[in-house]
N, C-alpha and C positions, 0 to 999 in steps of 0.2 A: 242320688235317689232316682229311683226309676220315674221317668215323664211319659204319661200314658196319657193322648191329648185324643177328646173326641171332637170333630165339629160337624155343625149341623144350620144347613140354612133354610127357612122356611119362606114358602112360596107357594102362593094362590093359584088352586087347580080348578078351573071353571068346569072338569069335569065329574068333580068330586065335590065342588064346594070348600075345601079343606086348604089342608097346608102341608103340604110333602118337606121332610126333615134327612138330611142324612147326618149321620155319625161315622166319626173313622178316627180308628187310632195308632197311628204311627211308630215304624218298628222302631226301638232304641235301642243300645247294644249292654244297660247296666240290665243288671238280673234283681234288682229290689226287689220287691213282693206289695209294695207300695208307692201311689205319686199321686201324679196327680192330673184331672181329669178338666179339661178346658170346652167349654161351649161354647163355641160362637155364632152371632145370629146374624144374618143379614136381614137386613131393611129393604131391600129391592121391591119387594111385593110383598110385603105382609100385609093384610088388608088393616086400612084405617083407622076403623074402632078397637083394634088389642094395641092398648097401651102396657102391657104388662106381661111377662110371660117367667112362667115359673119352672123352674126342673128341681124334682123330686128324685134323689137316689137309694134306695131301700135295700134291704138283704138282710137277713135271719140273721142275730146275732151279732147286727153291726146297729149303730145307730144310724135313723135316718137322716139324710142329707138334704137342705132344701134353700134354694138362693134364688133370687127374681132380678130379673132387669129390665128397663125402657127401651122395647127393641127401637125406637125411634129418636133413640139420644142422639144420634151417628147413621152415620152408613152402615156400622156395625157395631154390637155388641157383646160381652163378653161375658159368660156365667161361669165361675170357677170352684173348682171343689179342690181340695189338697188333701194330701194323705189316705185317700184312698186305697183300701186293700187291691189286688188281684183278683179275682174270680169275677163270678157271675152277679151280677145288680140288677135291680130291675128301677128301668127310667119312667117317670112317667111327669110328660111335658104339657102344663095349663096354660091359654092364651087366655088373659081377662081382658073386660075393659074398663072403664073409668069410674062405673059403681064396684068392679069387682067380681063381677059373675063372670063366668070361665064362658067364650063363646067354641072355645075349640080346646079338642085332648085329644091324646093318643098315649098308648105307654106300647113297652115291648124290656124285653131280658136283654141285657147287652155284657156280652162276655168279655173280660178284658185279660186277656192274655199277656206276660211279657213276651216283648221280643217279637210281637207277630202284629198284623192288619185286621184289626177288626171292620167291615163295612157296611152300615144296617142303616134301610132306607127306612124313616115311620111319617108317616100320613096324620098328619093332626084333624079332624071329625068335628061338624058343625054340632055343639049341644042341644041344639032346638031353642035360641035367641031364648036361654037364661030361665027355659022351663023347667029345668033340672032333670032330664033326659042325658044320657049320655050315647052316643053311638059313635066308638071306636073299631078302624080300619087300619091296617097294615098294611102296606104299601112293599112289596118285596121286588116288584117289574116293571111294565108297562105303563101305570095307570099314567103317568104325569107326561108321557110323550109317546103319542100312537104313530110310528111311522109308515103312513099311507102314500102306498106305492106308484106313480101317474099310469092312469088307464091306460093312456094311447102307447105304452112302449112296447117296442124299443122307440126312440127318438134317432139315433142314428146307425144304420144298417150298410153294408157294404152292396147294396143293390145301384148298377149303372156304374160302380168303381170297377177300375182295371187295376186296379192296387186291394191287398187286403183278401187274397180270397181264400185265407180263414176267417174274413172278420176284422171288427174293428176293438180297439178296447184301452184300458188305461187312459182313461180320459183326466185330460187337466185342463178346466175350465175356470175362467175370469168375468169379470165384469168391467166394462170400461167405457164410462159417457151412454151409458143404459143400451149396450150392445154385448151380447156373450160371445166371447171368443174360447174354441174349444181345439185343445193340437189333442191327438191321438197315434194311439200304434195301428198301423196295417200288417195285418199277421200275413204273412206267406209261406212258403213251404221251408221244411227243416226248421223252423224255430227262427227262420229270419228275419226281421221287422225294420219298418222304416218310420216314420212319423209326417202325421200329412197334418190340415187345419180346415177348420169351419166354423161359420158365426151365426147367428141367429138374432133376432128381437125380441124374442119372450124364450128362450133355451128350449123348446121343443120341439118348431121347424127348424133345422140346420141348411144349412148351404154350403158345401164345400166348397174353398180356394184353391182354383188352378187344377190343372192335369195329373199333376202328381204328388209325389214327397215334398213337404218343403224343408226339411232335413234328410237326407239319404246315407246311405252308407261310407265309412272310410274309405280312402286313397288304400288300395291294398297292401298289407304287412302295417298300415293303422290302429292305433288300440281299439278302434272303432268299426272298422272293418266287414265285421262278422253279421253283427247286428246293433240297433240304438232303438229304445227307447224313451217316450215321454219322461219330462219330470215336471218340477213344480215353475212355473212362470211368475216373474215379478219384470212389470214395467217400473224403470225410475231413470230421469233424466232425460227422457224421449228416448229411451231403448230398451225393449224386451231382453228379459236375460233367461233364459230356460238351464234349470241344471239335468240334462237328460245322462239316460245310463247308456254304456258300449261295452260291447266285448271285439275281442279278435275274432272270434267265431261262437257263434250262440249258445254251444252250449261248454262253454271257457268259463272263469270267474270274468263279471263285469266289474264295469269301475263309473264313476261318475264325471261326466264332464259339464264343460259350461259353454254355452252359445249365446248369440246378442246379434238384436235382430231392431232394424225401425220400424219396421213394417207386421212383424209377426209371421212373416211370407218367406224373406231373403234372410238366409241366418248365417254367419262365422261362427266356424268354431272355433274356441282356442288351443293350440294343438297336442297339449296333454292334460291326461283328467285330473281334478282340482281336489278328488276324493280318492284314492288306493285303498282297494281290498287289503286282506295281511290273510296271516294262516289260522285266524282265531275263529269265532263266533262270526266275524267277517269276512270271512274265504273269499264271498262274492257279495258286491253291495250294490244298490239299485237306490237313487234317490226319488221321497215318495212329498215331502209336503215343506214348505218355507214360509218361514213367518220372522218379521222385520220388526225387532223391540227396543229402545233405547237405543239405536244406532247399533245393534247387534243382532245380524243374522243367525236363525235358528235353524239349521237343516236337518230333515227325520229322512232319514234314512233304512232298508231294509239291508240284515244281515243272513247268509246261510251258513250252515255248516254242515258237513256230511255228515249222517246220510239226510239226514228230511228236516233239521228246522232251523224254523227261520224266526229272527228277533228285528227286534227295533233300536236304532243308536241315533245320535245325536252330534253334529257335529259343529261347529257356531264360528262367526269368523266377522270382522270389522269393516273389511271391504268386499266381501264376498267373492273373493279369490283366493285367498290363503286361508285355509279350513283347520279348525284344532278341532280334532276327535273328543268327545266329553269320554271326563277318564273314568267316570262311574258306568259307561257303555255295559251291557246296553240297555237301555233304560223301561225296555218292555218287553216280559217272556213269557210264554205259555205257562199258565200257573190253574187254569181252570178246563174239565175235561171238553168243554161246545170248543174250546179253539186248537184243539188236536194237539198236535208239532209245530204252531206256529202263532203269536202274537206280533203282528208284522203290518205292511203296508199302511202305513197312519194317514188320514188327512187332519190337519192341526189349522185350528184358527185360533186368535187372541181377542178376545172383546171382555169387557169390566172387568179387567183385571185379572181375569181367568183364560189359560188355555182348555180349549175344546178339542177332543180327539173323537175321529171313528177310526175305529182299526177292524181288518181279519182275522179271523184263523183259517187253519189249515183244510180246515171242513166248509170253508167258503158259507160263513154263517158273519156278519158283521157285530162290533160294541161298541162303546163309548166308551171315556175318560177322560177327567180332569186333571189339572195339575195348578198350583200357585205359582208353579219356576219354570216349567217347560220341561222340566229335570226329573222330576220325580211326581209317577204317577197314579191315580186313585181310579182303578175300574169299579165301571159301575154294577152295584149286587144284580140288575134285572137283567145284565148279559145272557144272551146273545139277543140284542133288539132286533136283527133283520135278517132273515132267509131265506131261501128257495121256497117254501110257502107259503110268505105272504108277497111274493109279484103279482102282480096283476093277471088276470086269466092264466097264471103259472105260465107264462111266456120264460122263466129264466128257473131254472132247479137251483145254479149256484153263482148268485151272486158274489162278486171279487170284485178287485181295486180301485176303493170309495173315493168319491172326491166332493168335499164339505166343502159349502160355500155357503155365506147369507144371503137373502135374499129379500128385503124389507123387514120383515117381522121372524119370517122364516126360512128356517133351513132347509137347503137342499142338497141332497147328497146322489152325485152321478155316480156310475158304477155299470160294469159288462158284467156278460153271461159268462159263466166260467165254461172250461170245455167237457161237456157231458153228454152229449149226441154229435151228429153228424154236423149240425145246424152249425153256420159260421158265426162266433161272437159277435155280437150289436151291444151298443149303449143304452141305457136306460138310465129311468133318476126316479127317486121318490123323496118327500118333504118329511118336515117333523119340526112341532108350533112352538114345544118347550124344548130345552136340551138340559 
């Protein structure tokens, strides 16, 4: 039987009042024309008073559907309907409380297709505290995470450096004993780049370390040679381990290697890289973001292929030296027209059990996405969250290669100018309260 699963967690929008709901239905490979339909609720921030919530599922010529649960029994909860037709339904989800008056609703049409991703954000609407007013909103983008861009950027500019004079950019920044530590690329001429470092105490004044590079280019006829690039940084054991990218020459297929450092200053490399390109979807790969889960490293990686695009793979490994390729690679492609020829460069973090992604496209426009496994992922319907016109005093047209970090309550995501004038790339970063 075909399993047509939607889920939907609802969470207190202080800017709405309300409750933002997604739904998504995961592709399956049987062709039934009936299954069945799974709700699940998380309890993270449902506000207090709704002990009860209801889903209603309706359509002409079908009977209606209607099951309630105690979003508060659990961390989560489960509303299930079976045998569900195909086609078009209309949901419409009641939050009551303990007399039974509804203090929140929202409905919307939800199509369920075999075989394919449905994604539908709804907004659950205050009723006016049980007056019997209704006032429902739809929620399709924005409203539940406004990413406001920092006024003072750029934050860090190639000005006074004798390195970088394209610019600075692909920034990969940590946090560590309440200090931000930030390595980047120095663009120079012909596409050639090196990686230098800088810290700060609140991530907006920087201070660069040392005179120059503190990773420089390969010993010539090196796979490294050409040029190196940032990649993602994990301290463990008092040693920085960075997985940066190399080519023999810049514009070659790269490869990804790995360096280990005490200091974040002085780095070895090891002397071949840990990841290989092939002749696929991954001609040339670039490592972009790592996340450390059950004793298993997760590496997001960018793939090209000629002529123009670029995807996202996965590669995971035990002791983070010997790397298995994920065989369902690659796990994020261009599927929507804001990201061009490209769903690529990811930053991934892991918190409640959920990974958090920002990724690009190829139109230098940034999105989100979730996943439950790391493996398989749910972009989100308000795509494209951030672009060249919302920077600040439009200091930047085309914002590229994000880099998501938490920061107390919230997130920040650093990110360069992409190359669209004369003007040499700099770093900047803007926040965002919900994800």
């Amino acid at each position: 039987m075909k399993k047509l699963l939607a889920f939907f967690a609802i969470i207190l929008l202080s800017i709405y009042f309300g409750c933002s709901t997604n739904l998504v239905s995961p592709s399956l490979s049987n062709t039934s024309q009936s299954g069945k339909v799974a709700l699940k609720i998380s309890s993270d921030s449902i506000p207090s008073n709704v002990i009860m919530v209801t889903a209603i599922l309706s359509r002409s010529g079908e009977d209606t559907l209607t099951s309630s649960v105690n979003p508060l029994s659990g961390s989560s909860a489960e509303i299930n309907f079976t045998n569900v037709p195909v086609g078009t339904w209309h949901l419409k989800v009641n939050a009551d409380n303990n007399t039974g008056i509804i203090l929140y609703t929202g409905e919307t049409d939800l199509q369920i297709n075999a075989g394919e991703i449905t994604n539908v954000q709804l907004t659950l609407m205050p009723t006016g505290n049980g007056t019997g007013s209704i006032y429902i909103h739809v929620n399709w983008g924005q409203s539940d995470a406004a990413w406001t861009d920092y006024t003072g950027n750029p934050v860090l500019t190639n000005s006074d450096s004798l390195y970088g004079i394209h610019g600075f950019g692909n920034p990969q920044v940590i946090i560590e004993n309440g200090t931000y530590k930030m390595w980047y690329k120095d663009l120079e001429n012909n596409g050639v780049s090196t990686i230098s470092y800088a810290v700060s105490n609140d991530g907006i004044t920087w201070e660069k370390v040392g005179d120059g590079p503190v990773i420089n280019l390969g010993e010539p006829g090196s796979w490294d040679a050409g040029a190196v690039t940032t990649g993602p940084v994990i301290k463990e054991n008092g040693l920085y381990k960075m997985y940066y990218s190399g080519a023999v020459e810049a514009h070659q297929p790269w490869q990804i290697g790995l360096a280990v450092s005490s200091d974040g200053i002085n780095w070895e490399k090891y002397p071949n890289p840990v990841i290989y390109s092939s002749n696929g979807w991954d001609y040339s790969v670039g490592a972009n973001s790592l996340v450390k889960r059950d004793s298993i490293y997760y590496l997001y990686y960018s793939g090209w292929q000629s002529p123009s695009t670029y995807q996202e793979g996965l590669a995971t490994s035990t002791d983070g030296k010997n790397w298995t390729k994920y065989e369902g690679n690659p796990i994020l492609t261009p599927t929507d027209n804001w990201e061009g020829t490209g769903a690529y460069y990811t930053s991934v973090i892991f918190e409640n059990n959920e990974f958090k992604m920002v990724y690009m496209g190829t139109n230098a426009e940034l999105g989100k996405a979730i996943s439950d496994d790391g493996k398989h992922w749910i972009k989100d319907s308000g795509n494209p969250y951030f672009s060249g016109s919302q920077t600040s005093n439009n200091w930047c047209s085309r914002p590229v290669y994000p880099c998501l970090i938490k920061v107390g309550d919230t997130y920040r995501v650093y990110y360069n100018s992409g190359v669209s004038t004369n003007d040499p790339q700099a770093i900047g970063f803007f926040t965002i309260k919900n994800f």
